[in-house]
C-alpha positions as CSV (number, residue, x, y, z in Angstrom):
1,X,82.6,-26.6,159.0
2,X,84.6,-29.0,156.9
3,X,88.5,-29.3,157.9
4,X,91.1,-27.9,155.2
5,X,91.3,-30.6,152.3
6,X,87.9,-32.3,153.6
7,X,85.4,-32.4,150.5
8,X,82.3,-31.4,151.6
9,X,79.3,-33.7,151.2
10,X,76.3,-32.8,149.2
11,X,72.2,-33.1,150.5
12,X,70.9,-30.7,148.3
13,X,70.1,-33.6,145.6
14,X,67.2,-36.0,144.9
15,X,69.2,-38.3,143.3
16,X,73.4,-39.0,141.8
17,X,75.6,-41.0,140.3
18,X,79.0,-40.8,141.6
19,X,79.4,-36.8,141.3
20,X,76.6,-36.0,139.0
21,X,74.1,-34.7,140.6
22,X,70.3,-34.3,140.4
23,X,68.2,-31.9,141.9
24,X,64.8,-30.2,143.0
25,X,65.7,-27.1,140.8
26,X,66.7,-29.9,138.0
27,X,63.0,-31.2,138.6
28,X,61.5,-28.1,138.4
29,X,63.2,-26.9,135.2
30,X,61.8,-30.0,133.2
31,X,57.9,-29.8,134.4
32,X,56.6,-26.3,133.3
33,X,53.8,-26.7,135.3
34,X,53.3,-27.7,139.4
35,X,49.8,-29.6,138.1
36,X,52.4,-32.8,137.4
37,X,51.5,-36.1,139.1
38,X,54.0,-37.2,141.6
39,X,54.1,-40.8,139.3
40,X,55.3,-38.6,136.7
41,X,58.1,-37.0,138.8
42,X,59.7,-40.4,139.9
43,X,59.5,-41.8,136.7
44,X,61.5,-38.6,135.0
45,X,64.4,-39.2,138.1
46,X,64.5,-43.0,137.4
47,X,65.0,-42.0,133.6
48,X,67.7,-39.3,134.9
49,X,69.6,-42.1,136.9
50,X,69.6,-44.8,134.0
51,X,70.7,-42.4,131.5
52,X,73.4,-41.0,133.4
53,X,74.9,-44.1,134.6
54,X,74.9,-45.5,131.2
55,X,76.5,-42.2,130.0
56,X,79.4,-43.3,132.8
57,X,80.3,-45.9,131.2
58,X,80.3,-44.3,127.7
59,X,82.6,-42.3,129.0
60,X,85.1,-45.4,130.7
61,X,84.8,-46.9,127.3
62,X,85.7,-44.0,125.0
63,X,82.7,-43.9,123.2
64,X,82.6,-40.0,122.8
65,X,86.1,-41.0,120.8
66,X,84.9,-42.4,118.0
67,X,84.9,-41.1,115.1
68,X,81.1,-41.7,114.2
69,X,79.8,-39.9,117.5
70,X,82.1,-37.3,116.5
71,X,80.0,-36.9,113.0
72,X,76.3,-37.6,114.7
73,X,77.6,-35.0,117.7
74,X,78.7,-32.3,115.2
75,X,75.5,-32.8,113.1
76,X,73.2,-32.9,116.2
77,X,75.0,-29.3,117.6
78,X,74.2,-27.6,114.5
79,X,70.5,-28.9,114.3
80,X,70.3,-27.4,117.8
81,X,71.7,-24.1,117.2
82,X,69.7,-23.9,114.1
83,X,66.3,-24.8,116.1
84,X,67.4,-22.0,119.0
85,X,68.5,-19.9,116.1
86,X,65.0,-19.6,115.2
87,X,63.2,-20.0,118.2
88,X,64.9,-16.5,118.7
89,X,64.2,-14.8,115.2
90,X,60.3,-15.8,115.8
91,X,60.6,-14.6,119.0
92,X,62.2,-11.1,118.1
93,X,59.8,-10.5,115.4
94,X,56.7,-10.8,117.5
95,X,54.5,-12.2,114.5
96,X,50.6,-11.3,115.4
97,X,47.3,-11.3,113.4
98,X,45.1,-8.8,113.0
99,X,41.4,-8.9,113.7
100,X,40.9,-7.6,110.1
101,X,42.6,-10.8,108.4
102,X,41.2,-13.0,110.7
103,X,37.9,-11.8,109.4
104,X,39.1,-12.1,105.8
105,X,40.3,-15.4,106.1
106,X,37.2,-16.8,107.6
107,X,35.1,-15.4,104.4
108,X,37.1,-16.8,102.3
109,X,37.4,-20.3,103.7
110,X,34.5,-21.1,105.3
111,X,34.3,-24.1,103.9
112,X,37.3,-25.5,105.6
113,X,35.3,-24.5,109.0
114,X,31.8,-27.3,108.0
115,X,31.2,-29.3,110.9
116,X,30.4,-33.4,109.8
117,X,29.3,-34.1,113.4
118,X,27.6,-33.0,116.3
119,X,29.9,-29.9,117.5
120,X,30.2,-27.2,120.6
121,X,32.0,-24.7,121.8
122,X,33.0,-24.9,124.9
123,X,34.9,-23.8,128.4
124,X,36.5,-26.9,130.1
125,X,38.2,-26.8,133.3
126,X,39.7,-29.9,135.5
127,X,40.5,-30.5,139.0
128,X,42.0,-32.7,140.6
129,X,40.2,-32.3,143.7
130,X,36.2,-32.3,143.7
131,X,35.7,-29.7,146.7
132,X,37.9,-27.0,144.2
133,X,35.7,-27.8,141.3
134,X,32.8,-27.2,143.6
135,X,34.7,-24.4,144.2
136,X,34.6,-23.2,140.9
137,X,31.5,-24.0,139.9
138,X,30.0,-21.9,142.5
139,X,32.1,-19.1,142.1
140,X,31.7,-19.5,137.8
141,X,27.9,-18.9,138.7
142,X,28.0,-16.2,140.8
143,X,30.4,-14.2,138.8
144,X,30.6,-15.6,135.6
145,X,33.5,-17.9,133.8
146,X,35.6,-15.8,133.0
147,X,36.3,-14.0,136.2
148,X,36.2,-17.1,138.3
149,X,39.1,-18.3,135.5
150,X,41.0,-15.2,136.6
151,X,40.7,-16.1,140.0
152,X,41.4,-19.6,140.1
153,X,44.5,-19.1,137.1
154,X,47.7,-20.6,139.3
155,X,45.1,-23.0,141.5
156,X,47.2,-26.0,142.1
157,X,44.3,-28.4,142.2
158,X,44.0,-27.5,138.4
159,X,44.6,-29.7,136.0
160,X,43.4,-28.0,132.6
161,X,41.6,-25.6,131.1
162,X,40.2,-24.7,127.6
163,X,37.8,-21.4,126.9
164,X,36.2,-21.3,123.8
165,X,37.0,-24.6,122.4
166,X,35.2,-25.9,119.3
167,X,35.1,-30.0,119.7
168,X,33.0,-32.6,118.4
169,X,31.7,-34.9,120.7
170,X,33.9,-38.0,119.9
171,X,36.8,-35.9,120.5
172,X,35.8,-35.4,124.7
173,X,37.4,-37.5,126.8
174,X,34.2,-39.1,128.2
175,X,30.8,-40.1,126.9
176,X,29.5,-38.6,130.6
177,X,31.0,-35.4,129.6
178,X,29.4,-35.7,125.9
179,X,25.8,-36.8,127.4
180,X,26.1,-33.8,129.8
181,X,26.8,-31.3,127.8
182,X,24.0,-32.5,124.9
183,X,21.6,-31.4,127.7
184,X,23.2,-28.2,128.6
185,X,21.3,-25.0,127.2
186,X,23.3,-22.0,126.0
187,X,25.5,-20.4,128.8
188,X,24.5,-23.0,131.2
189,X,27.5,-24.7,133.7
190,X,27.1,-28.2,134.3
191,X,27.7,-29.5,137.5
192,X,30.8,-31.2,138.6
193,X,31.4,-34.3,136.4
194,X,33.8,-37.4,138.2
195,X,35.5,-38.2,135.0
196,X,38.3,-40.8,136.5
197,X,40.3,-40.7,139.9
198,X,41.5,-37.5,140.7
199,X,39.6,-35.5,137.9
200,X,36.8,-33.6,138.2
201,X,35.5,-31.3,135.3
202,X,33.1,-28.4,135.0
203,X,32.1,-27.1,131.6
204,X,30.1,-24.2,130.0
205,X,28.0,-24.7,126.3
206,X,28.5,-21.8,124.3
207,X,27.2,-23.0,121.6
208,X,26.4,-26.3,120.0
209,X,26.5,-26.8,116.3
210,X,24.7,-30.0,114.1
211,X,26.5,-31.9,111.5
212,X,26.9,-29.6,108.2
213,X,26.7,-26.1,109.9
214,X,29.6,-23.6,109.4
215,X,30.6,-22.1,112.9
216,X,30.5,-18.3,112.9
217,X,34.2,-17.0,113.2
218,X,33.9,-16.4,117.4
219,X,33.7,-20.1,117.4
220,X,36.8,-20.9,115.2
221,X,39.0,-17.7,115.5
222,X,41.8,-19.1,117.7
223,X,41.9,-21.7,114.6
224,X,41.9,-19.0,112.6
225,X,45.1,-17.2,114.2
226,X,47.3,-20.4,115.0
227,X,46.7,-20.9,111.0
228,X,47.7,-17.6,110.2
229,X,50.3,-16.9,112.7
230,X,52.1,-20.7,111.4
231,X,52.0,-19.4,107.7
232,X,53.2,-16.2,108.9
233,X,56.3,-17.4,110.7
234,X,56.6,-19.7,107.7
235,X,57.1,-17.0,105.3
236,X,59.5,-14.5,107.8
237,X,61.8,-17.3,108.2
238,X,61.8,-17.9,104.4
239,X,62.4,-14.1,103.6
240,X,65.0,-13.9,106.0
241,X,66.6,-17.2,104.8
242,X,66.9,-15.6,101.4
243,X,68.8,-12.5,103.0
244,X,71.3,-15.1,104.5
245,X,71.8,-16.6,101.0
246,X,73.1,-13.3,99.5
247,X,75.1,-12.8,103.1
248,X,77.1,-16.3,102.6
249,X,79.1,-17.8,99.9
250,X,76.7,-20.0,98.9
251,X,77.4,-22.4,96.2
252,X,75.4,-25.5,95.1
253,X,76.9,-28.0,92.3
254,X,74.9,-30.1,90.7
């Protein structure tokens, strides 16, 4: 126990500078996911470090005093409140699509949906460890994608995964991974593909589509509802905008 007046040391850190601390919750709070390589991790504490000693010695030479940080800082607070402002009006408005205009937005755009190039749909799923995607594959055989998915959801030897993803073929990371899944038949799992240290990748055809063919709307409708949900949340915060003008005194001289 620390004596009366004694200040108390700190262990609970990764790194500090002087009494600015940084630490494994600090870490954890900037990576939203475990799958981070440990590269990564040191390079984001380095960062930390150099920016906070630099913002030390701001601080010794009165920077935060003059009178242009003053303008930038004031500017910069209300462009934050004004993106958390909305992040929050989105969120409480729970903006979803309906399966009826996803439908009615395919028919009348199918155009925008023409494939130039070879094309599939896909599931995709990466490893960082080749007995887990052995793993996987098994398992994905036996009882079928999507259930081996929900088994393997918060594996930590996962890098990524993608179900029902339309991609051309220049668009996969690999030509191994584009020359294996050319000879993949509908529904069939490839085996496990060594696409660089420490990733291994297993993918499923759906479907496979030449250059001028229009996917049917299973294939795009994720498209389809990121399109629709982004005009969407364009429009509420434009309505609601509107409501604000007759709220303020809003005046505009040209």
């Amino acid at each position: 126990m620390a004596s009366c007046g004694q200040k108390k040391t700190r262990t609970d850190y990764i790194a500090k500078v002087n009494d600015s601390y940084f630490t494994q919750k600090d870490l954890d709070a900037a990576f939203d996911s475990l799958n981070v390589e440990e590269s990564i991790k040191k390079e984001y504490v380095r960062n930390w470090v150099e920016r906070e000693v630099l913002f030390q010695e701001a601080q010794k030479e009165e920077i935060m005093n003059d009178a242009e940080f003053t303008r930038i800082m004031n500017e910069t607070r209300k462009e934050l409140a004004k993106s958390f402002l909305i992040k929050k009006l989105l969120s409480d408005a729970k903006i979803t699509v309906t399966p009826s205009e996803t439908e009615k937005y395919y028919e009348n755009n199918k155009e925008e949906f023409r494939v130039f190039f070879d094309a599939f749909v896909i599931n995709i799923i990466r490893f960082r460890s080749e007995d887990r995607a052995i793993q996987f594959r098994s398992s994905a055989i036996e009882t079928g994608w999507y259930k081996a998915s929900l088994a393997y959801s918060k594996d930590n030897e996962k890098l990524s995964e993608n179900q029902n993803q339309l991609v051309y073929a220049h668009q996969l990371q690999s030509a191994s991974i584009s020359n294996i899944i050319r000879e993949l038949s509908t529904g069939e799992i490839s085996i496990v593909i060594n696409s660089g240290t420490n990733d291994f990748t297993v993918v499923q055809l759906i479907n496979k589509f030449s250059p001028n063919d229009i996917p049917p709307i299973d294939a795009v409708r994720d498209e389809i509802q990121k399109r629709l949900i982004a005009k969407k949340k364009q429009e509420f915060l434009q309505n609601h905008l509107k409501e604000l003008y007759t709220k303020y005194d809003v005046e505009i001289r040209n």
